[in-house]
C-alpha positions in Angstrom: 79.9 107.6 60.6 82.7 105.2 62.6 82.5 104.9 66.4 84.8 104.5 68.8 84.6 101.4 71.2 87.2 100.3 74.1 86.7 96.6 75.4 88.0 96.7 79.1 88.6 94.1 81.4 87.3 95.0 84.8 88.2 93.5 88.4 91.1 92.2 87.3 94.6 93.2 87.1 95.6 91.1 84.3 94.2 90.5 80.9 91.9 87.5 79.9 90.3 87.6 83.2 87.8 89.9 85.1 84.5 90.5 83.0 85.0 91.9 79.5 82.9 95.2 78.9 82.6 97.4 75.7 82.6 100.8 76.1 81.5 103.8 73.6 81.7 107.2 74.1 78.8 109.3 72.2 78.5 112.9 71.5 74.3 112.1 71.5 72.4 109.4 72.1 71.5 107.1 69.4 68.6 105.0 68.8 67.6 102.6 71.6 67.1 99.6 68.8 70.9 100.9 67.3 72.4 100.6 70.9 70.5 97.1 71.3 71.7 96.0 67.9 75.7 97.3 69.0 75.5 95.0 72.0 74.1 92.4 70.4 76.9 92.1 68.1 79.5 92.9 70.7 77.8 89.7 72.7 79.6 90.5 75.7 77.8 90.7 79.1 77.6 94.1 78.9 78.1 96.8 76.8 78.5 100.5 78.3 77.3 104.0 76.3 78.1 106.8 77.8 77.3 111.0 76.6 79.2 113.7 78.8 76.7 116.5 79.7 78.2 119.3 81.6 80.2 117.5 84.5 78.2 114.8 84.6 78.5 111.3 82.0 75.1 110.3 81.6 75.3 106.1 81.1 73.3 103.4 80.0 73.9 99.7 79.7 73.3 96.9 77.5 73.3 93.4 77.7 73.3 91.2 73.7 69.3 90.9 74.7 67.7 93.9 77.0 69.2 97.2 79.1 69.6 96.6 82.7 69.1 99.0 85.5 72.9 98.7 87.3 75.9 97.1 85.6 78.9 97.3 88.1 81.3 96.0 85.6 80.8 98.0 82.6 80.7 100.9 85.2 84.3 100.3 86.5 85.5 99.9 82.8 83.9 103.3 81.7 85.3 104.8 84.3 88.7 103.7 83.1 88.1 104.9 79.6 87.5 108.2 80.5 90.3 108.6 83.3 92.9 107.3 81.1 91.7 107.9 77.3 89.2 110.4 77.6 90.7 113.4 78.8 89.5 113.6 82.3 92.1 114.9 84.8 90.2 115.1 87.9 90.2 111.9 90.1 86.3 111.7 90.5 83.8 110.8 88.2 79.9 111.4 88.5 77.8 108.8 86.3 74.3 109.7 85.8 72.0 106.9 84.5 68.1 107.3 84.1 67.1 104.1 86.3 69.8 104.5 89.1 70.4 107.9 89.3 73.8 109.5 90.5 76.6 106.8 90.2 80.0 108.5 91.7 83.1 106.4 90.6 87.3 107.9 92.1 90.4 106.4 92.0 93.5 106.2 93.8 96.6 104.5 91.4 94.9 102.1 89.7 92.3 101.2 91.7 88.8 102.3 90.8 85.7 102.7 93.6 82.5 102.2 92.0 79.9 104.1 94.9 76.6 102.3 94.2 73.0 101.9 96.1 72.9 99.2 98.8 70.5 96.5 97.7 68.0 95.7 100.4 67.7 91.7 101.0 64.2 89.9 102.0 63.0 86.2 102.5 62.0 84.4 100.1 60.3 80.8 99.7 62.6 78.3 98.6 60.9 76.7 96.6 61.3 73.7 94.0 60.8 76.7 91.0 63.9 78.0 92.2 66.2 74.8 94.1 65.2 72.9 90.7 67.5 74.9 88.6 70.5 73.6 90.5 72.4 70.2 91.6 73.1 71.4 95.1 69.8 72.8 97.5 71.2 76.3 99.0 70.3 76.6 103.0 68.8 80.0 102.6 66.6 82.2 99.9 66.3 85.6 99.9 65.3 87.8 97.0 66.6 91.6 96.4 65.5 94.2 94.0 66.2 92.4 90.7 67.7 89.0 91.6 67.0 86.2 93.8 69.9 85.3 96.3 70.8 81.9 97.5 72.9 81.2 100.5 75.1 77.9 100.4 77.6 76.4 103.0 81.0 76.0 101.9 82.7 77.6 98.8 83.4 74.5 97.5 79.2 74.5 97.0 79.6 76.9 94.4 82.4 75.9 92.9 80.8 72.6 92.4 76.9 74.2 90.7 76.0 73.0 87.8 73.2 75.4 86.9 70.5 74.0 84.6 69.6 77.4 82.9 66.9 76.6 81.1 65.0 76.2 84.7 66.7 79.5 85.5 65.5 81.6 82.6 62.0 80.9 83.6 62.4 82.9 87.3 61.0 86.0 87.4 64.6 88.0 87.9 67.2 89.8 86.4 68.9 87.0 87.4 70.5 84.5 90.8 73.3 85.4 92.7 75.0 82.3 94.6 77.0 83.0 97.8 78.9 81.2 100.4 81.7 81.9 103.1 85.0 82.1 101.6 88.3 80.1 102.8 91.0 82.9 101.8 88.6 85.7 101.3 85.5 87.0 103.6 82.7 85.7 100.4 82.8 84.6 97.3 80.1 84.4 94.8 78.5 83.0 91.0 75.5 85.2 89.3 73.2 83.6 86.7 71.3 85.8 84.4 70.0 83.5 81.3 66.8 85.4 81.5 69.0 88.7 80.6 70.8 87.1 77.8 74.2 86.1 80.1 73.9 82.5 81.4 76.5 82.8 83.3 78.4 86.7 84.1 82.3 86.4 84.7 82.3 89.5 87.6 79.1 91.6 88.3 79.6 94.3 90.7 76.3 95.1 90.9 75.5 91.9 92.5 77.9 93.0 95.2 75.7 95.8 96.3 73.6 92.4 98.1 76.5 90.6 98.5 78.2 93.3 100.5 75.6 93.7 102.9 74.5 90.1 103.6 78.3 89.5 104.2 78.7 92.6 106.8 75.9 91.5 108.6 76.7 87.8 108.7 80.4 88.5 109.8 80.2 92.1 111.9 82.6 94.1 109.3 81.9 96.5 106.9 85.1 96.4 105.1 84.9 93.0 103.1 87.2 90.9 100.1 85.8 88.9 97.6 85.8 86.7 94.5 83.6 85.6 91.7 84.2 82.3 91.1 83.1 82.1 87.3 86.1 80.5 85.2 87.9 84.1 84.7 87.4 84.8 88.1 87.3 88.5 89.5 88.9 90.2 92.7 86.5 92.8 94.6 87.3 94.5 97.5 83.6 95.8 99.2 82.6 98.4 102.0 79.3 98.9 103.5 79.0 102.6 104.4 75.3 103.0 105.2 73.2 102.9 102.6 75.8 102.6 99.7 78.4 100.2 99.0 81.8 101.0 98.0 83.1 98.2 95.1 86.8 98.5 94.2 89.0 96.5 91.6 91.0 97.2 88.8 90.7 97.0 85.0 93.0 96.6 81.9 92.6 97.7 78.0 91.9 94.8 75.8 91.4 97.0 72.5 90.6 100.5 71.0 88.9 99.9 67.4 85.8 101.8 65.5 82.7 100.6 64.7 81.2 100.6 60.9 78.2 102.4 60.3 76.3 103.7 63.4 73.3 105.7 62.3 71.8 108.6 64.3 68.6 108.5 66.2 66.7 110.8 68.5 68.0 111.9 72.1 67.1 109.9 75.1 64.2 111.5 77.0 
């Protein structure tokens, strides 16, 4: 049996930038170890599967090592398979995933709005297990559902990390999201995530659901720019509106192509 897969740069609006995400549409779910074993061999950051179930797409997401709870990238890029390859007409989409629940995505041209949980931000200790992973000491640790968060004071801070991510892998995180003001834009931001498989992600949106509320408390506006200063860079425009945040960007097609075998397995509970 041959699948279909899409790889999809998203937050980007050219091509060899943004984060590169696989996407596969299924007609059922196959076997969590097959889905593992598909993003392992992509080895992108993430790799997107998604099933359509009435009007909702029910989606999960894979890094080369482990599934994650939220992928904001791989999100946007689905999104764009469906609206434009898929045969979706409407200008909405509802994602459904089993650890974050309802997931809307719409678009307006070409630009896609991911609608995704706010993360809620706490203080943390910083400590040497977590300053020791980097060259530069951040001013401020806070730590979020999944990731720990790490305030710096210029963007040239971040541009200048050199992360040491064997220190890093050993935090007990998803991964570390690195922030600081930004000189043309309102933030910008790197994420880390060895102990997920990615040592260092090109774009993730769903670090921007911490990112986007830090940032609109720390400069009184909800309605925020932003970019991911990893070395294909990515362009995020971010709203706070209550307890979700709005992500928007844009994506382009990188390749349609079918996968060689896939073999079935039973349906996700």
């Amino acid at each position: 049996m041959k699948q279909k897969i899409y790889q999809v740069d998203a937050f980007t609006d050219r091509i060899f930038s943004g984060n590169p995400a696989a996407v596969c549409p299924l007609n059922d779910w196959l076997s969590d170890e097959t889905l593992q074993s598909i993003a392992m061999e992509n080895n992108l950051s993430e790799t997107a599967f998604y099933v359509k179930k009435d009007n909702l797409y029910q989606i999960r997401w894979f890094t080369p090592t482990v599934e994650v709870d939220l992928c904001g990238h791989a999100t946007l890029a689905t999104a764009y398979v469906i609206f434009n390859f898929e045969n979706h007409s409407a200008d909405s989409i509802i994602f459904d995933s089993h650890r974050s629940g309802k997931l809307p995505v719409s678009r307006e041209d070409d630009l896609l709005t991911l609608n995704f949980p706010a993360d809620e931000l706490k203080p943390t200790v910083l400590s040497e297990e977590i300053t020791n992973g980097f060259n530069i000491k951040p001013e401020t640790a806070l730590k979020g559902k999944t990731d720990y968060f790490l305030v710096y004071n210029t963007e040239n801070d971040i541009k200048a990390l050199k992360p040491d991510f064997g220190k890093i892998a050993r935090l007990k995180c998803r991964g570390v999201i690195v922030t600081a003001k930004g000189d043309k834009v309102d933030f910008v931001s790197r994420f880390f995530a060895p102990q997920s498989g990615v040592n260092e992600d090109p774009v993730t949106g769903s670090a921007h659901t911490s990112l986007t509320p830090y940032w609109a408390g720390k400069l009184g506006k909800t309605d925020l720019t932003a970019v991911q200063l990893s070395q294909r860079q990515g362009f995020l425009q971010c709203k706070l509106s209550g307890d979700r945040v709005e992500i928007s960007g844009k994506c382009r097609l990188y390749l349609i192509g079918d996968l060689y075998p896939v073999t079935s397995g039973p349906p996700l509970a």
